[in-house]
C-alpha positions as CSV (number, residue, x, y, z in Angstrom):
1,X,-161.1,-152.0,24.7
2,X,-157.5,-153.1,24.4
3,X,-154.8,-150.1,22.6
4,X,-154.5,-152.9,19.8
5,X,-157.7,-152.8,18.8
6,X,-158.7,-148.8,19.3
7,X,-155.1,-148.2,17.0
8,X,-156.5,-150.9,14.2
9,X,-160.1,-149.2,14.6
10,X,-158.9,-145.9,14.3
11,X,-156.1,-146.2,11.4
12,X,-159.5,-148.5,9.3
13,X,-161.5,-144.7,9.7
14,X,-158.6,-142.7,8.7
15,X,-158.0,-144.5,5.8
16,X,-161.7,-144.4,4.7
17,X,-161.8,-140.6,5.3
18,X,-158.0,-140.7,3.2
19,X,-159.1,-142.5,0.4
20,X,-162.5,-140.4,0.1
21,X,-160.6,-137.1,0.3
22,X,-158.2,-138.8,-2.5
23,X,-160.3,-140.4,-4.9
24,X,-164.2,-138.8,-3.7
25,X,-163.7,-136.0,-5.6
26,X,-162.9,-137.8,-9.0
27,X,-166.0,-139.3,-8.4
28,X,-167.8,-136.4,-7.8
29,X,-166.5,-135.0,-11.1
30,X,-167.9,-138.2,-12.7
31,X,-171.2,-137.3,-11.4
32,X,-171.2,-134.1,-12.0
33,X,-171.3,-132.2,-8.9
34,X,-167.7,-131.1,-8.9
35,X,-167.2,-130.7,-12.5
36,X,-167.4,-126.9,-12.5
37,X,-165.3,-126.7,-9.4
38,X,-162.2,-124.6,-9.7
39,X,-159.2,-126.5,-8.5
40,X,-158.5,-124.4,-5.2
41,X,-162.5,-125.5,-4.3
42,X,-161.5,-129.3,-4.9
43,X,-158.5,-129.1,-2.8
44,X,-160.2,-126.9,-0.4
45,X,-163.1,-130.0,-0.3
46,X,-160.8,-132.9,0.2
47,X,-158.4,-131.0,3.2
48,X,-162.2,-131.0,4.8
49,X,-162.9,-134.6,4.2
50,X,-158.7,-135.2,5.2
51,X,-159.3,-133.3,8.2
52,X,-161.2,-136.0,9.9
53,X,-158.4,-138.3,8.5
54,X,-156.3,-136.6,11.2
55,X,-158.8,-136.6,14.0
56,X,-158.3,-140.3,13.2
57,X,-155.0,-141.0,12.1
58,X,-152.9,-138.4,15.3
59,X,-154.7,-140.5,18.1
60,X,-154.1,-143.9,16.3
61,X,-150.7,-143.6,16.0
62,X,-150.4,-142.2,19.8
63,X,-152.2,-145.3,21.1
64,X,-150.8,-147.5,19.6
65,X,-147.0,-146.6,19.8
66,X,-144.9,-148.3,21.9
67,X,-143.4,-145.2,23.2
68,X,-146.5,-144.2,24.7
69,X,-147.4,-147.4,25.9
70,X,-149.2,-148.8,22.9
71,X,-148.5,-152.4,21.7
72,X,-147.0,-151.1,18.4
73,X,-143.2,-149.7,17.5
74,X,-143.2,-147.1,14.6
75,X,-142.7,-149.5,12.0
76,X,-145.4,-151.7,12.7
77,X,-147.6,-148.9,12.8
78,X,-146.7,-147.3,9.4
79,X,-146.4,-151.0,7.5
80,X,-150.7,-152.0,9.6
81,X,-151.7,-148.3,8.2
82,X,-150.4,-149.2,4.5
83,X,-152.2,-152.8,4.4
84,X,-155.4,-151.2,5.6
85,X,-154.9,-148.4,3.4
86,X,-155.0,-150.5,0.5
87,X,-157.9,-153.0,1.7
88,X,-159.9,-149.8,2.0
89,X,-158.9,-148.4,-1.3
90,X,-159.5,-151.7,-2.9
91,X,-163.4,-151.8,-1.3
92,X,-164.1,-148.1,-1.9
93,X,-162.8,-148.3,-5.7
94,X,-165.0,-150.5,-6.0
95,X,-168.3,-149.3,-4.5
96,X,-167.7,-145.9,-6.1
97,X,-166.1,-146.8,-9.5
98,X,-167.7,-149.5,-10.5
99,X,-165.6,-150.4,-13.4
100,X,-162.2,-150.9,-11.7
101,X,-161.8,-154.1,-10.8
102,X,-159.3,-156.7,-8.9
103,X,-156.7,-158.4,-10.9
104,X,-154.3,-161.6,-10.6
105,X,-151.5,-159.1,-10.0
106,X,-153.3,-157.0,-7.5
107,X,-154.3,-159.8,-5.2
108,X,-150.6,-160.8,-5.6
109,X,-149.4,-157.5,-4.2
110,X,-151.9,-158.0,-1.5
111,X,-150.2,-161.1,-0.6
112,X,-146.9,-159.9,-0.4
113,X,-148.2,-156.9,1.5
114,X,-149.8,-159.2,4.4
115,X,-146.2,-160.9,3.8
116,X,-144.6,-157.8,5.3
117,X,-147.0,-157.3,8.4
118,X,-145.9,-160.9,9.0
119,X,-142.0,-160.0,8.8
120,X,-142.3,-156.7,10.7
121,X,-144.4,-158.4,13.9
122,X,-141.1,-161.2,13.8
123,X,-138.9,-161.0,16.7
């Protein structure tokens, strides 16, 4: 499996696991399950869910840097990680809130996001 590939695999998990320890717990609250929750016990739930964010996220970025013989330089990394952050926040809105939806604007931003993965992979 080619270091392209394991980096884009690995940062797509991390950001799943990101946006659950984010957002998860505001659905929870909706549900019900965390509503009685004191504060410290929701932050204490998301750093476990954001722990396997790390286990994701650390041995993405060290494949795929260039410094360590990965196809990527630093800011290709960071500008892939933000564009599949925001595909996966956009899929697990909505699956778990059902009432946000996509907008004109948002798809837009999407664009121009894409745009910028274009502009950084330019020699």
């Amino acid at each position: 499996m080619s270091a392209a590939f394991q980096t884009i695999l690995l940062l797509c998990c991390s950001n799943i696991f990101m946006t659950l320890a984010w957002y998860g717990h505001l659905r929870l609250q909706q549900t019900g399950v965390s509503s009685n929750w004191p504060l410290l016990g929701v932050i204490a739930f998301s750093w476990g869910i954001a722990f396997f964010e790390y286990c994701c996220q650390v041995p993405a970025n060290r494949i795929g840097f260039a410094g360590n013989g990965g196809p990527f330089s630093l800011v290709q990394l960071k500008v892939i990680q933000e564009c599949i952050s925001l595909v996966v926040f956009a899929i697990v809105a909505n699956v778990l809130f059902q009432g946000q939806s996509l907008h004109w604007n948002h798809i837009l931003a999407f664009f121009c996001l894409v745009a910028a993965v274009y502009l950084v992979f330019m020699k």
